[in-house]
C-alpha positions in Angstrom: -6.2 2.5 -18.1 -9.4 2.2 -15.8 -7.1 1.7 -12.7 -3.2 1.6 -12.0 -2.0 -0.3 -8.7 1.7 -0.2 -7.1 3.2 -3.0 -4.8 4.8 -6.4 -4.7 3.4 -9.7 -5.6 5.3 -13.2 -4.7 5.6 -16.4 -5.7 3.6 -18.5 -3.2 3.9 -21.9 -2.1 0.9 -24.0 -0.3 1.7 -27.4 1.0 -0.8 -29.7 -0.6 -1.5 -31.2 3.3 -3.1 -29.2 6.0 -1.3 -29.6 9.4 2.6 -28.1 10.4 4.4 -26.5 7.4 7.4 -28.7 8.6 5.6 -32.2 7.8 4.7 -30.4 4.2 6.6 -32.4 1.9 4.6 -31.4 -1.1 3.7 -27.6 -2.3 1.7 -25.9 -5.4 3.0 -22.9 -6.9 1.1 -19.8 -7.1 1.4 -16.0 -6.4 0.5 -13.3 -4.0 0.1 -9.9 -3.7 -3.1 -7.2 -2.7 -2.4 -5.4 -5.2 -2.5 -8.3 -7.8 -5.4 -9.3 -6.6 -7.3 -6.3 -6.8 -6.0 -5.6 -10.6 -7.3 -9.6 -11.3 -10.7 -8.8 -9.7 -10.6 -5.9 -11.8 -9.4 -7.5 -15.3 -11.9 -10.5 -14.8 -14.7 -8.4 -15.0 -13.7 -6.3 -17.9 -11.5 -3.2 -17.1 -7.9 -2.5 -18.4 -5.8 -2.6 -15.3 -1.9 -1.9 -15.3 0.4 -2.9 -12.8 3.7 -1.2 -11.5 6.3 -3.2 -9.5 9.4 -5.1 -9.6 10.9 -8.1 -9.8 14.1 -10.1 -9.8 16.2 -11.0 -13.0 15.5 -14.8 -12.0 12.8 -17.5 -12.8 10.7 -16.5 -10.6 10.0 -13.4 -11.4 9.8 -14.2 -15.1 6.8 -16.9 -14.1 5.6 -14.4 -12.2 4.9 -11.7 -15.1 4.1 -14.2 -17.6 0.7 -15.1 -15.0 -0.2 -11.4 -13.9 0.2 -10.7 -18.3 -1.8 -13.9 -18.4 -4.8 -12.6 -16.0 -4.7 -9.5 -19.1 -3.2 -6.9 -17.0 -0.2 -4.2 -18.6 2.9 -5.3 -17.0 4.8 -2.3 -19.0 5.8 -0.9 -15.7 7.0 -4.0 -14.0 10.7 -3.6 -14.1 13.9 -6.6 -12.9 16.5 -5.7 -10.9 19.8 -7.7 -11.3 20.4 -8.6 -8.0 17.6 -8.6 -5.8 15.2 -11.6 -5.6 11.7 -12.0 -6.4 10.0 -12.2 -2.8 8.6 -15.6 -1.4 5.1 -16.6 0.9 4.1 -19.5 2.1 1.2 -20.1 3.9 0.1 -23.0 6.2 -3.1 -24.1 6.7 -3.0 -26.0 10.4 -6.7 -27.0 10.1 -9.6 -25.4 8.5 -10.0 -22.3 10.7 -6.3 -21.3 10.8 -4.3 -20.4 8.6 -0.9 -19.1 8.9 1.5 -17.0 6.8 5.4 -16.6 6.4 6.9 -14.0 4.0 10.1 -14.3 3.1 10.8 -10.7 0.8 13.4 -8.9 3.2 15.7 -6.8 0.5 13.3 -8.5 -1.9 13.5 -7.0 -5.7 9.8 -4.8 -4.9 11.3 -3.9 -1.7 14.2 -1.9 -3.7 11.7 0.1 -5.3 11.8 4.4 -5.6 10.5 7.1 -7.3 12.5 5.8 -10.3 9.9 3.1 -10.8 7.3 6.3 -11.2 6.4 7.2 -15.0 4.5 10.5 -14.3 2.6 9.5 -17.7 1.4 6.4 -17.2 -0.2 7.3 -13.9 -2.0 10.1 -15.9 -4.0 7.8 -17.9 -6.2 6.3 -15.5 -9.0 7.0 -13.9 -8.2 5.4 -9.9 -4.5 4.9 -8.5 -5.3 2.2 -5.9 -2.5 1.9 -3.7 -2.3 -0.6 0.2 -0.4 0.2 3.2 1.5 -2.8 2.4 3.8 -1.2 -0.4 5.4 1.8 2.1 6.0 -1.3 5.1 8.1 -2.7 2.2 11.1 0.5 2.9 11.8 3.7 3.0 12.4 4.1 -1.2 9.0 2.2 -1.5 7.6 4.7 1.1 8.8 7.8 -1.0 7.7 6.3 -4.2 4.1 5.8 -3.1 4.2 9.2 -2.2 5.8 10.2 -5.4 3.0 8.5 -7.0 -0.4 10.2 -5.0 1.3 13.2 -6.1 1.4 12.7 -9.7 -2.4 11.5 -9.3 -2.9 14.5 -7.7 -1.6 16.7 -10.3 -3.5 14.9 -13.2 -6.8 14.8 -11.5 -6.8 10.9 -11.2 -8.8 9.4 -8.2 -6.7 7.9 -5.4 -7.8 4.7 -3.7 -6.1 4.0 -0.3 -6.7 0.2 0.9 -4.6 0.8 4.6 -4.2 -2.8 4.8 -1.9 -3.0 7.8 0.9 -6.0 7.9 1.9 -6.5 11.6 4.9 -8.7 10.3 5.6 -6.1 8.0 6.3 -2.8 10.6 5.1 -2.1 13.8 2.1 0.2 14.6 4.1 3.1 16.1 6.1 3.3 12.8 2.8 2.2 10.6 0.6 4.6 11.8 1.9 8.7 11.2 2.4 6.5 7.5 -0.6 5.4 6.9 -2.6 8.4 8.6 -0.7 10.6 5.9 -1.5 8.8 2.9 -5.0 8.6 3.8 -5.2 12.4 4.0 -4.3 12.7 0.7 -6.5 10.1 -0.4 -9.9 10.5 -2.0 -11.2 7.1 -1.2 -10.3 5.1 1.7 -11.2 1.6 2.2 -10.6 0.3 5.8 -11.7 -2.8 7.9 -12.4 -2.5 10.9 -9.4 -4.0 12.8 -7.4 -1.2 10.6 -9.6 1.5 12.1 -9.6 1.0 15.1 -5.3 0.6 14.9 -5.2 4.4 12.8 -7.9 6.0 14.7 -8.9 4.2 18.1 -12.7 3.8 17.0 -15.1 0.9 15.8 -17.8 3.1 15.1 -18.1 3.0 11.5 -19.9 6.4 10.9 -17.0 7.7 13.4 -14.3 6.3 11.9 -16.0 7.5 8.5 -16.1 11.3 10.0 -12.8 11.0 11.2 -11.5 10.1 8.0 -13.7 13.0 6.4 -11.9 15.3 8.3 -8.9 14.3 7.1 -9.5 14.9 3.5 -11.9 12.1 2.0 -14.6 12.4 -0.4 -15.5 9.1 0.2 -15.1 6.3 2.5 -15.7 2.7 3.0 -15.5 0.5 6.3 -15.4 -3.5 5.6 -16.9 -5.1 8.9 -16.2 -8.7 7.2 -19.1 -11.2 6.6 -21.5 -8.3 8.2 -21.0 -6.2 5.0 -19.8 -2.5 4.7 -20.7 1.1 5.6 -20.3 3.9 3.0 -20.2 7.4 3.4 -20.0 10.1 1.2 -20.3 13.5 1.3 -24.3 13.3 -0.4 -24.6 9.5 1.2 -25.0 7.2 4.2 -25.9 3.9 4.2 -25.0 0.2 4.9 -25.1 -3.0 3.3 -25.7 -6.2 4.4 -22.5 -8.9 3.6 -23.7 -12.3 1.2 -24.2 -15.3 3.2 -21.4 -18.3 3.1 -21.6 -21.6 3.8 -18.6 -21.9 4.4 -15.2 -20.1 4.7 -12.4 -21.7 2.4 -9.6 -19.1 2.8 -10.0 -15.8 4.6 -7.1 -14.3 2.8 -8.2 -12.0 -0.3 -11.4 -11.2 0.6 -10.5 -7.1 0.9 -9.0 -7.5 -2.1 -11.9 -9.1 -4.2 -14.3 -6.2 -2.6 -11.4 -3.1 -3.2 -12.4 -5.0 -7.0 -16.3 -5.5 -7.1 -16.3 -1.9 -5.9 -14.2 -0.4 -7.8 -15.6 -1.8 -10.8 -19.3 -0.3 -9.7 -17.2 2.9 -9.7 -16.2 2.8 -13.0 -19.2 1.8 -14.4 -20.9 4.5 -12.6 -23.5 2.6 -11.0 -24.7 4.0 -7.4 -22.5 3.8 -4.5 -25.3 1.1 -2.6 -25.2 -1.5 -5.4 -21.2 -0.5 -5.8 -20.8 -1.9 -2.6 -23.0 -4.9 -3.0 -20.8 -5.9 -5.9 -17.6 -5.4 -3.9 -19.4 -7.7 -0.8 -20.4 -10.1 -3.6 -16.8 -10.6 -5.1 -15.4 -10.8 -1.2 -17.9 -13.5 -0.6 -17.0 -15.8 -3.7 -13.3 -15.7 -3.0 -13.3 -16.7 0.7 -15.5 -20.0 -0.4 -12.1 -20.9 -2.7 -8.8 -21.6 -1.7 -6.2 -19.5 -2.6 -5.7 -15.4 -3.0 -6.9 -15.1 -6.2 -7.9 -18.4 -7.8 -12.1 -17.4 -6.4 -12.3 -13.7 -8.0 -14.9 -14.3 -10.1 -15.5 -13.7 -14.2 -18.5 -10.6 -14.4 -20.9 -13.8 -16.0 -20.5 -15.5 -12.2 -21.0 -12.5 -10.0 -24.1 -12.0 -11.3 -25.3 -15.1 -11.3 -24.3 -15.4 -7.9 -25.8 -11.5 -7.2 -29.0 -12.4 -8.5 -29.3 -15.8 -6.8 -28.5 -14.0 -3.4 -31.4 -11.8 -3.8 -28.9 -9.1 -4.0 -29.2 -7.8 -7.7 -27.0 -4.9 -8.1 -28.7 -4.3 -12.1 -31.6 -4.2 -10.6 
């Protein structure tokens, strides 16, 4: 595997009208889930991607493989558990601007997750473990295991990639924060937005959020500062780059997810950590012009198009 990801994805339901959920009388059915997204972004543009989670032993969850198999990701590692159900988010979209989300996964089948779930081996053959902040909110078995998981990486020399991606209706920031603070210091790449810094460290300076995050153990960061772009920071690097103009926003939601790709996928391909990051501000910018999580990442033939078009050309 190029990259192994760990967390829950749902089944999603988006009423076909904009306006209050409760005069929706009509929904499409699709699924959600960071880490899903990321391992899409990833598979769409030509890397082997595997996925560990869990499920329930219900419909569902059996649709629910069936698409992320689909999208050409291993789902060897998604397990079912006989009881729990497979978790449930719905989003409404009151107008144009504003969208709204609802999750409905309490004692979900990914929330049951442990260290069980954890094959040692699998994590071994690939080169990045990307992991969210999302996955340890889920419960305490789901905390251990993500621990259980950096440290297998750790032993078998495989690069970990720590998105925090805080969920305020997930835990609280008191309980989030000592959390995510100690996965990120066992972390050799960290890729937070801005809001995120500023809740883990109390800065929106990006080169001091990026020292801050040095000192705790990175080789490599990344702050997302939205449609303005990114700044990276290594220990041989500096530099910022500018975000790809938009139109016009579709759907916010996924857009850290389609750049945790694009970037990602200039990792592996070893291309320099500038035109990295241009790819990952690419992919976020196709996917917020499209509604839906997932339904924008784009196939490697459309980023570039749309790379080169933008003036941006990351083969260049």
């Amino acid at each position: 595997m190029d990259v192994v990801t760990i967390g829950e994805t749902m089944v999603m339901f988006t009423p076909q009208t904009t306006g209050l959920l409760r005069y929706a009388k009509n929904f499409t059915l699709s699924y959600a889930g960071a880490e899903t997204n990321v391992a899409i972004g990833l598979s769409r543009l030509g890397h082997r991607v595997g996925w560990i989670s869990q499920v329930g032993q219900d419909e569902l969850g059996e649709s629910l493989i069936s698409f992320v198999r689909g999208e050409g990701i291993d789902v060897s590692q998604v397990k079912k558990h006989p009881t729990a159900p497979t978790g449930l988010y719905i989003k409404e979209y009151l107008n144009q601007k504003e969208v709204r989300i609802y999750y409905y996964r309490h004692q979900s089948a990914a929330s049951m997750m442990d260290r069980r779930n954890i094959d040692t081996d699998y994590i071994s053959r690939a080169k990045f473990l990307h992991i969210t902040g999302i996955t340890p909110a889920l419960s305490g078995s789901c905390r251990e295991m993500i621990f259980e998981a950096i440290d297998a990486a750790k032993v078998h020399g495989v690069k970990v990639v720590f998105d925090p991606n805080y969920r305020a209706k997930l835990w609280d920031a008191e309980t989030a924060k000592p959390v995510l603070l100690e996965i990120a210091a066992r972390s050799d790449i960290i890729l937070p937005g801005i809001d995120e810094a500023r809740l883990l460290l109390g800065k929106s300076d990006p080169e001091e959020i990026a020292n801050d995050l040095f000192h705790l153990g990175a080789q490599l960061v990344v702050v997302k500062l939205g449609p303005e772009g990114a700044y990276y920071q290594s220990k041989k690097e500096v530099g910022f780059v500018a975000g790809f103009p938009v139109d016009e926003v579709v759907d916010p939601v996924g857009a850290g997810d389609a750049f945790a790709a694009g970037f990602l996928s200039g990792l592996l391909e070893g291309l320099s950590l500038e035109s990295a990051v241009q790819r990952g501000n690419a992919a976020g910018a196709l996917v917020v012009m499209v509604r839906g999580d997932y339904e924008g990442l784009p196939q490697r033939e459309t980023l570039m198009r749309f790379m080169k078009a933008s003036g941006q050309d990351v083969l260049r």
